[in-house]
N, CA and C atoms as an extended XYZ file, in Angstrom:
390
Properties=species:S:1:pos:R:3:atomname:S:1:resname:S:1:resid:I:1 pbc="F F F"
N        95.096       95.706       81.319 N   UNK     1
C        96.491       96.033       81.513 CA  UNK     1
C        97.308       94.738       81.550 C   UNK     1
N        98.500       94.986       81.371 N   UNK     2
C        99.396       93.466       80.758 CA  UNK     2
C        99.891       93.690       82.053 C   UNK     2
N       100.419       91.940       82.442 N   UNK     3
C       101.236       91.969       84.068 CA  UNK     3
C       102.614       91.924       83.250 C   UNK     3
N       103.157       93.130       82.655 N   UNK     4
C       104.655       93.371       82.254 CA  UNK     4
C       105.103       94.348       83.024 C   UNK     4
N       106.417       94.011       82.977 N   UNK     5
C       107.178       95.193       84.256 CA  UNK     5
C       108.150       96.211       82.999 C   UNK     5
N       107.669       97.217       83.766 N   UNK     6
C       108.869       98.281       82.745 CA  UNK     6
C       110.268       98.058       83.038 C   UNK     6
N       111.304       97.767       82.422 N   UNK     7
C       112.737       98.088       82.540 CA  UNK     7
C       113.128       99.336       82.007 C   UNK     7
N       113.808       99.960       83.468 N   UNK     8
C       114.418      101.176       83.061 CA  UNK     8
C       115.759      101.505       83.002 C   UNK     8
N       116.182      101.488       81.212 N   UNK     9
C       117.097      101.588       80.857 CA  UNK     9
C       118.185      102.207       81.606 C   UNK     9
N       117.903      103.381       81.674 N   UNK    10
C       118.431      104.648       82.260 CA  UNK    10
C       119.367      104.166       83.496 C   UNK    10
N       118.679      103.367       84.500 N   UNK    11
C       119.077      102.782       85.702 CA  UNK    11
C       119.570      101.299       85.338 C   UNK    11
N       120.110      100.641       84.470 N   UNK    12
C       121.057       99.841       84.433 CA  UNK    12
C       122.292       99.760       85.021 C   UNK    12
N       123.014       99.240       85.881 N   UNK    13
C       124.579       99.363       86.234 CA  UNK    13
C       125.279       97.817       86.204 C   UNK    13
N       125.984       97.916       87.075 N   UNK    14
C       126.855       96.747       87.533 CA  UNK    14
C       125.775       95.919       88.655 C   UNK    14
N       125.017       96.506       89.119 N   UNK    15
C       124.518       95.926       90.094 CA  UNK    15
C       123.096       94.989       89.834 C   UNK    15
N       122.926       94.979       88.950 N   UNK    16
C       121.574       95.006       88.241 CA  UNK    16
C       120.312       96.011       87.913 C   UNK    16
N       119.498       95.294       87.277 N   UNK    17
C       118.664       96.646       86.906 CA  UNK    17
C       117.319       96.674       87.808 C   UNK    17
N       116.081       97.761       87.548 N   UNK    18
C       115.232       98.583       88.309 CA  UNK    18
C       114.315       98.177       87.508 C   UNK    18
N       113.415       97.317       87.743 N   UNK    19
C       111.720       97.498       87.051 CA  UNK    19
C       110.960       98.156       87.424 C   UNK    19
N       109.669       98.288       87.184 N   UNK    20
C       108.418       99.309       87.729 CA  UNK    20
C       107.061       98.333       87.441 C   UNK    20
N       106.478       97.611       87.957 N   UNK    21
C       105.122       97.462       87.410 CA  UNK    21
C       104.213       98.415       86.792 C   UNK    21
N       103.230       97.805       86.571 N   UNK    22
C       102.275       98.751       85.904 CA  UNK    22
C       101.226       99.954       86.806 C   UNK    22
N       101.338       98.641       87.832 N   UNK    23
C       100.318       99.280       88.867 CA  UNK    23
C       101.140      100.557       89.898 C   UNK    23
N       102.469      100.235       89.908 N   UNK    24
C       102.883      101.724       89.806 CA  UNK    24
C       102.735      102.721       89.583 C   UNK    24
N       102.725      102.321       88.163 N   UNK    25
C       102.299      103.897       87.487 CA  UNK    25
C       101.177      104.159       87.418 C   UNK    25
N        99.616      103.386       88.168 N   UNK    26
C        98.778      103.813       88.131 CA  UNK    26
C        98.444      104.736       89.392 C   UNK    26
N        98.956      104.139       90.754 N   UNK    27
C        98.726      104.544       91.614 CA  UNK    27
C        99.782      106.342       91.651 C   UNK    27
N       100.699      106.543       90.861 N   UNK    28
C       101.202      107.415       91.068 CA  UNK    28
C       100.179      108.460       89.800 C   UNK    28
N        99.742      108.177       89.139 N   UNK    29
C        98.996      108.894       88.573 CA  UNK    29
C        97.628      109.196       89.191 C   UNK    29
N        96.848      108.202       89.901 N   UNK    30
C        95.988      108.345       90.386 CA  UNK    30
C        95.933      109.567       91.485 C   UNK    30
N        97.402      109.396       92.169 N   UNK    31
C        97.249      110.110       93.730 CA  UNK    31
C        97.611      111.705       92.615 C   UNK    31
N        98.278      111.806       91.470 N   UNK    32
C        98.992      112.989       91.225 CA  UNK    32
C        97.144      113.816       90.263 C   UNK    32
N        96.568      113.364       89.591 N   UNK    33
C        94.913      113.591       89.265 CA  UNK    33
C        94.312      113.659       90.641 C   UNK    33
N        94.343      113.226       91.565 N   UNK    34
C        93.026      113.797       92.608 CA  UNK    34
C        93.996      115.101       93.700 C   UNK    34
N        95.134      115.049       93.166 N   UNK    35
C        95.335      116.211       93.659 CA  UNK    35
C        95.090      117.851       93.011 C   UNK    35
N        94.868      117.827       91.899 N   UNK    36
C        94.135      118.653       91.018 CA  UNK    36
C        93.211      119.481       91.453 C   UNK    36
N        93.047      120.548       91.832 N   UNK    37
C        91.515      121.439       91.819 CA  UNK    37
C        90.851      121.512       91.106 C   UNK    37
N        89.703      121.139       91.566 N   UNK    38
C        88.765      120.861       90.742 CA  UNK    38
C        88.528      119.413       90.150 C   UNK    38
N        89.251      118.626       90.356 N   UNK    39
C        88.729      116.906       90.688 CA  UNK    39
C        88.378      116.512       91.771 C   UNK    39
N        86.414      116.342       91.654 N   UNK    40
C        86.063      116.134       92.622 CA  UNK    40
C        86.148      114.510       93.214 C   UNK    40
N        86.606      113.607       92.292 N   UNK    41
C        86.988      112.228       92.418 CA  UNK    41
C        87.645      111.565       91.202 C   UNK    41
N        87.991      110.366       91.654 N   UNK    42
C        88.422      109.598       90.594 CA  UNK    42
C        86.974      108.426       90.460 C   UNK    42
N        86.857      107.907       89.134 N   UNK    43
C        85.886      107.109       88.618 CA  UNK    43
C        86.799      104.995       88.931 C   UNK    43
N        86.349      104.675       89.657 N   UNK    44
C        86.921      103.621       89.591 CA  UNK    44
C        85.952      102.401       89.097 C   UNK    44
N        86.524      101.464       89.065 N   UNK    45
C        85.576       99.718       88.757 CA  UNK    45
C        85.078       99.328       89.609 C   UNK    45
N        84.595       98.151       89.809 N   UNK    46
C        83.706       97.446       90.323 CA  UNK    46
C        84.616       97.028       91.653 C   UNK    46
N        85.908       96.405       91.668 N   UNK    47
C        86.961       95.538       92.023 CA  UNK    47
C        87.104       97.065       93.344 C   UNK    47
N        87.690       98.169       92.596 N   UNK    48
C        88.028       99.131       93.454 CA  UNK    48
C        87.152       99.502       94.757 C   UNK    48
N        86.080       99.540       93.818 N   UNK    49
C        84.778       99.968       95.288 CA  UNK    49
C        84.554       99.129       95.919 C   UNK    49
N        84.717       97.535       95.640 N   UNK    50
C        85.042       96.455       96.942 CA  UNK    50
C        86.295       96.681       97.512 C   UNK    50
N        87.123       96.942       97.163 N   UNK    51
C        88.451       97.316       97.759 CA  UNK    51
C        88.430       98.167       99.003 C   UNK    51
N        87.990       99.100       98.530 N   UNK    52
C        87.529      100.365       99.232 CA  UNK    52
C        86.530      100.208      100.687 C   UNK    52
N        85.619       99.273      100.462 N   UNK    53
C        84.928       99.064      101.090 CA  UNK    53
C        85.156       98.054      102.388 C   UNK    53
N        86.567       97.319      101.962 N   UNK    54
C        86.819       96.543      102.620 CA  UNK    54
C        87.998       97.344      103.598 C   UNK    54
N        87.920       98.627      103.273 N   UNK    55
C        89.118       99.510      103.982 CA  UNK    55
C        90.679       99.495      103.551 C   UNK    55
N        90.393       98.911      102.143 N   UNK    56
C        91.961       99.198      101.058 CA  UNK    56
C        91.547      100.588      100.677 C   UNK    56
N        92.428      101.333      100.816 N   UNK    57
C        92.703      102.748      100.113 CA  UNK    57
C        92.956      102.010       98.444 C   UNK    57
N        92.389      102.622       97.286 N   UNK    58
C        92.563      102.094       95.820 CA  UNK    58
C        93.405      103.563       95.019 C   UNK    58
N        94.459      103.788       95.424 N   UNK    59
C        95.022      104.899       94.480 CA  UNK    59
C        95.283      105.178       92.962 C   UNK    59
N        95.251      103.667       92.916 N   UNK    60
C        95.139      103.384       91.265 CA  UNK    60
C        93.847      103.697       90.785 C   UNK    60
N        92.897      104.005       91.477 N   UNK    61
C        91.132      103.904       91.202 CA  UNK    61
C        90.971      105.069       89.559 C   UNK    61
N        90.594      104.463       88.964 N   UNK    62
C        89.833      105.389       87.394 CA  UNK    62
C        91.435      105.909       86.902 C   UNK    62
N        91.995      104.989       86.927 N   UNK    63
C        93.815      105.300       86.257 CA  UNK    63
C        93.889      103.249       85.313 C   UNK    63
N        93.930      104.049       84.127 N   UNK    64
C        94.681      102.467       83.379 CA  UNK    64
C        95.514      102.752       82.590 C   UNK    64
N        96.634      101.997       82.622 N   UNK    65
C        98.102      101.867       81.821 CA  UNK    65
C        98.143      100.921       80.877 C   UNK    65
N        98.381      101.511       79.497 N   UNK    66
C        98.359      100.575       78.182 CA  UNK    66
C        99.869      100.603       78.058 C   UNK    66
N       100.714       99.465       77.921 N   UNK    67
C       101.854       99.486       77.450 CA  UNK    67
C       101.574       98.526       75.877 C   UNK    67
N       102.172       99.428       74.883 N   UNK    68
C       102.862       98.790       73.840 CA  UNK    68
C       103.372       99.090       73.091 C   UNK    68
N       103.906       98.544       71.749 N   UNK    69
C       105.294       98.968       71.059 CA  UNK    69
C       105.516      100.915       70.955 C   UNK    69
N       104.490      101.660       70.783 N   UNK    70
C       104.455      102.671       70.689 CA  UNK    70
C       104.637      103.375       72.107 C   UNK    70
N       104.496      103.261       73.000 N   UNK    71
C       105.047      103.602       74.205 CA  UNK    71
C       104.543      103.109       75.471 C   UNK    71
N       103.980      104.076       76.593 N   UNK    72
C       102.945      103.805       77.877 CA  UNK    72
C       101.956      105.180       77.703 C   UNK    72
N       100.613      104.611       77.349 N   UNK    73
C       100.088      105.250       77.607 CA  UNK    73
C        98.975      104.895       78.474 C   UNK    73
N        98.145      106.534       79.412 N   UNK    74
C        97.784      106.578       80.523 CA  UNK    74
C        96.410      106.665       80.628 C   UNK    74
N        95.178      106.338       80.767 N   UNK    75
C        93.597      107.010       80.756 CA  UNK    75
C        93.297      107.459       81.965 C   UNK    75
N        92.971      108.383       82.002 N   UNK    76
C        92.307      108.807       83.836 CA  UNK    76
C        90.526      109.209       83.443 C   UNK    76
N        90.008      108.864       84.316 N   UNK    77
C        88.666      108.666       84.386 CA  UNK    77
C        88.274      109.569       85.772 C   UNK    77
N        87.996      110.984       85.881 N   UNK    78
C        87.937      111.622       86.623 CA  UNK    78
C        86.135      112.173       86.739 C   UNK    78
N        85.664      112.727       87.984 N   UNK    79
C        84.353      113.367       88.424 CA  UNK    79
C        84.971      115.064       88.583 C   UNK    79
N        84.679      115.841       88.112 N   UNK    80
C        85.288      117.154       88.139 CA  UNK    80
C        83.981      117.963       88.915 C   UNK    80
N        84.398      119.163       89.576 N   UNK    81
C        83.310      119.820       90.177 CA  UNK    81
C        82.820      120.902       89.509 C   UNK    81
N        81.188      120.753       89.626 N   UNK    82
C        80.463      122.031       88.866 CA  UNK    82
C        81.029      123.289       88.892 C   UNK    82
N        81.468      123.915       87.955 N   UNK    83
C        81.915      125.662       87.660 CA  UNK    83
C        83.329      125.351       87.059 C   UNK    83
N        84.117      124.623       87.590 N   UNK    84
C        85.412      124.501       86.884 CA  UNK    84
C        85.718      124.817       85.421 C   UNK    84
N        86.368      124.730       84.835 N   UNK    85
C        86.987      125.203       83.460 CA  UNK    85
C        87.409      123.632       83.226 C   UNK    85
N        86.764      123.388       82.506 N   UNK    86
C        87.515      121.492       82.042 CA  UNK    86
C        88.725      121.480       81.444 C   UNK    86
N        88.857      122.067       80.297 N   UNK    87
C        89.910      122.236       79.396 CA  UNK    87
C        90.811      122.417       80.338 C   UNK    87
N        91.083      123.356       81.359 N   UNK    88
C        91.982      123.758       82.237 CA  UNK    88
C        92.796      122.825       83.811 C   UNK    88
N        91.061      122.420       83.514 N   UNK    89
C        91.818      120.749       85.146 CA  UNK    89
C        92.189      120.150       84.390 C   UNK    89
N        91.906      119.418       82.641 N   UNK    90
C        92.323      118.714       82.626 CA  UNK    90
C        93.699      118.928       82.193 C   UNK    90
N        94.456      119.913       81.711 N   UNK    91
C        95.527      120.211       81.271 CA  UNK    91
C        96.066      120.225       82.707 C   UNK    91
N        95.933      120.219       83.520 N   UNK    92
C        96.518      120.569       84.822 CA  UNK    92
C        96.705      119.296       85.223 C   UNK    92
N        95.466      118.243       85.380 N   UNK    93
C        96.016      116.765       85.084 CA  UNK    93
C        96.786      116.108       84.660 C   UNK    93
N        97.011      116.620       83.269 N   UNK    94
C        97.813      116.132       82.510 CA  UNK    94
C        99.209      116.236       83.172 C   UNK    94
N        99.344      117.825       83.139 N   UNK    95
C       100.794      118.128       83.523 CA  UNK    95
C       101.074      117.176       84.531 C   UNK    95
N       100.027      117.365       85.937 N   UNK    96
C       100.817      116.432       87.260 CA  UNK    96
C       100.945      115.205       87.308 C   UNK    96
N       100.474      114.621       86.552 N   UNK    97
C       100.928      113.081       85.718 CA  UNK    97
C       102.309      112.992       85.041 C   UNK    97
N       102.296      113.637       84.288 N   UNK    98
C       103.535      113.731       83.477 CA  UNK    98
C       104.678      114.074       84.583 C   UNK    98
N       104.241      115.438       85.588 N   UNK    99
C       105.547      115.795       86.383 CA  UNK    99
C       105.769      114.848       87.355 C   UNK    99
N       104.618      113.893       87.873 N   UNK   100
C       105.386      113.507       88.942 CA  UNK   100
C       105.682      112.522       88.694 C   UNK   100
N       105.459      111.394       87.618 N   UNK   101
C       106.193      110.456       87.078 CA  UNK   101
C       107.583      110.675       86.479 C   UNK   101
N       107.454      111.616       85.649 N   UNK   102
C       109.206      111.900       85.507 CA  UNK   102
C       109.790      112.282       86.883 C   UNK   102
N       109.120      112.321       87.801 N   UNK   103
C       110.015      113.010       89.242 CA  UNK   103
C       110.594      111.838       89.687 C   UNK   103
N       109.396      110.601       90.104 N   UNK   104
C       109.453      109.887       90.471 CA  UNK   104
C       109.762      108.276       89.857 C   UNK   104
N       109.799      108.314       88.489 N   UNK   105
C       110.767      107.141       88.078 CA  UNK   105
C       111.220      107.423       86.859 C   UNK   105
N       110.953      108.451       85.906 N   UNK   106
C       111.607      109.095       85.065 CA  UNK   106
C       111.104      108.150       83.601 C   UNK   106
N       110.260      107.913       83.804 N   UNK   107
C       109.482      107.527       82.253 CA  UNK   107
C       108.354      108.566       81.762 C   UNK   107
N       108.806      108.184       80.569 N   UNK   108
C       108.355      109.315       79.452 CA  UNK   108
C       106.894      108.788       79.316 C   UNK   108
N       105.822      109.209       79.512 N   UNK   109
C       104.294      108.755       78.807 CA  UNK   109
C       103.952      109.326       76.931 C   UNK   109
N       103.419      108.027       76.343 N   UNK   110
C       103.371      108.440       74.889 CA  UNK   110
C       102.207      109.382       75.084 C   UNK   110
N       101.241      109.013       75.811 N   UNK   111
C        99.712      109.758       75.863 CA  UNK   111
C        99.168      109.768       77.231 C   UNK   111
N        98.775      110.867       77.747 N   UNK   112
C        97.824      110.994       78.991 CA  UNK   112
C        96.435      111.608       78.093 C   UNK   112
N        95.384      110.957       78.635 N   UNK   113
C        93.874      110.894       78.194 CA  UNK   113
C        93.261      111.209       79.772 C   UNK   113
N        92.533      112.522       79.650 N   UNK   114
C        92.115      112.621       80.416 CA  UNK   114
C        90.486      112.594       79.673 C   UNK   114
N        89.623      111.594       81.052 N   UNK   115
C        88.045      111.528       80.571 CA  UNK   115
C        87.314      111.912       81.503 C   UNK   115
N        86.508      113.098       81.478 N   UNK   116
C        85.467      113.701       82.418 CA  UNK   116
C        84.022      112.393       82.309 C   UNK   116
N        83.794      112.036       83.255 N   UNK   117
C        82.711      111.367       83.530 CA  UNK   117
C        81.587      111.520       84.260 C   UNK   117
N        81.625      112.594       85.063 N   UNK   118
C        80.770      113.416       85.856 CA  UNK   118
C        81.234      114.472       86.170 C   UNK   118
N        80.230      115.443       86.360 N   UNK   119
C        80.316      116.241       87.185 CA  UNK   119
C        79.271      116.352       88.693 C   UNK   119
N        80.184      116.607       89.913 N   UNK   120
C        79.879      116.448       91.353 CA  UNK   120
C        79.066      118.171       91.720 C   UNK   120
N        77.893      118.226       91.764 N   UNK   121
C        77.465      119.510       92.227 CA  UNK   121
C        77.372      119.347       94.026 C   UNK   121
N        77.565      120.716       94.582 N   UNK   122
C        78.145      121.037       95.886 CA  UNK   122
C        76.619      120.509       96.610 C   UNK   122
N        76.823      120.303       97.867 N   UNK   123
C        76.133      119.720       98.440 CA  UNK   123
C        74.822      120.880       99.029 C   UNK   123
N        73.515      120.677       99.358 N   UNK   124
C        72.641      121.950       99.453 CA  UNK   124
C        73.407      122.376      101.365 C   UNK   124
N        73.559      121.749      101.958 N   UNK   125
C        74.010      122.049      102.930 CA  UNK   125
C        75.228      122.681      102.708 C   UNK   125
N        76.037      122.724      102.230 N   UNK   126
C        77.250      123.450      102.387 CA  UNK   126
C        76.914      124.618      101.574 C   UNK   126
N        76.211      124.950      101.002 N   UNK   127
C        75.406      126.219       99.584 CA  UNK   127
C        74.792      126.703      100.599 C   UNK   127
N        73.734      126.481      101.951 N   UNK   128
C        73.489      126.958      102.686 CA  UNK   128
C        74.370      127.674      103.812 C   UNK   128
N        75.489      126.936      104.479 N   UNK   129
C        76.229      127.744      105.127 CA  UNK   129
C        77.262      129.237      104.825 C   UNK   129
N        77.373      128.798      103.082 N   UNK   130
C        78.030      129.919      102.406 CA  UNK   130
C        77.050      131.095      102.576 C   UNK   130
């Protein structure tokens, strides 16, 4: 990912203008994918799970932002849970990416890529209490 900041047109005035980093838009995609049913996690790097470990929350975790001439586009790297409908979380992904970034700073994504990388089967203890 490039350390470029988005300028958003839209929010230009007299006063000056509004950037966004990149890592913005990862962490808002990240938190808007693990809210999804049926994402049983996000897939993160190496960097994240030290993060994590060190007691940083990583919201950006298995979220990367490509900016270039053709627009911003998004990859999410998700663990989905056994029985789900894929086609269906991930369209559901998609959407809450798309909605809550336009909610929340109002940029358009050229592409959201959603990538299943596992699937998380339920634990035998909790299959037992059911």
């Amino acid at each position: 990912m490039e350390n470029h900041m988005l300028e958003l047109d839209e929010q230009k005035n007299e006063l000056g203008k509004v950037e966004i980093s990149p890592e913005v838009i990862e962490v808002i995609a990240g938190i808007a994918a693990a809210e999804v049913e049926g994402v049983a996690t996000m897939r993160g790097n190496f960097a994240s799970g030290v993060a994590e470990k060190l007691g940083r929350k990583n919201h950006g975790k298995g979220v990367r932002v490509q900016l270039n001439e053709d627009g911003i586009k998004v990859d999410v790297s998700v663990v989905i849970t056994y029985g789900v409908s894929v086609p269906e979380v991930a369209k559901l992904i998609q959407s809450n990416i798309q909605q809550a970034l336009q909610t929340m700073t109002a940029i358009e994504l050229k592409e959201i890529n959603v990538h299943v990388v596992g699937i998380q089967f339920e634990q035998a203890e909790s299959i037992e209490e059911a």
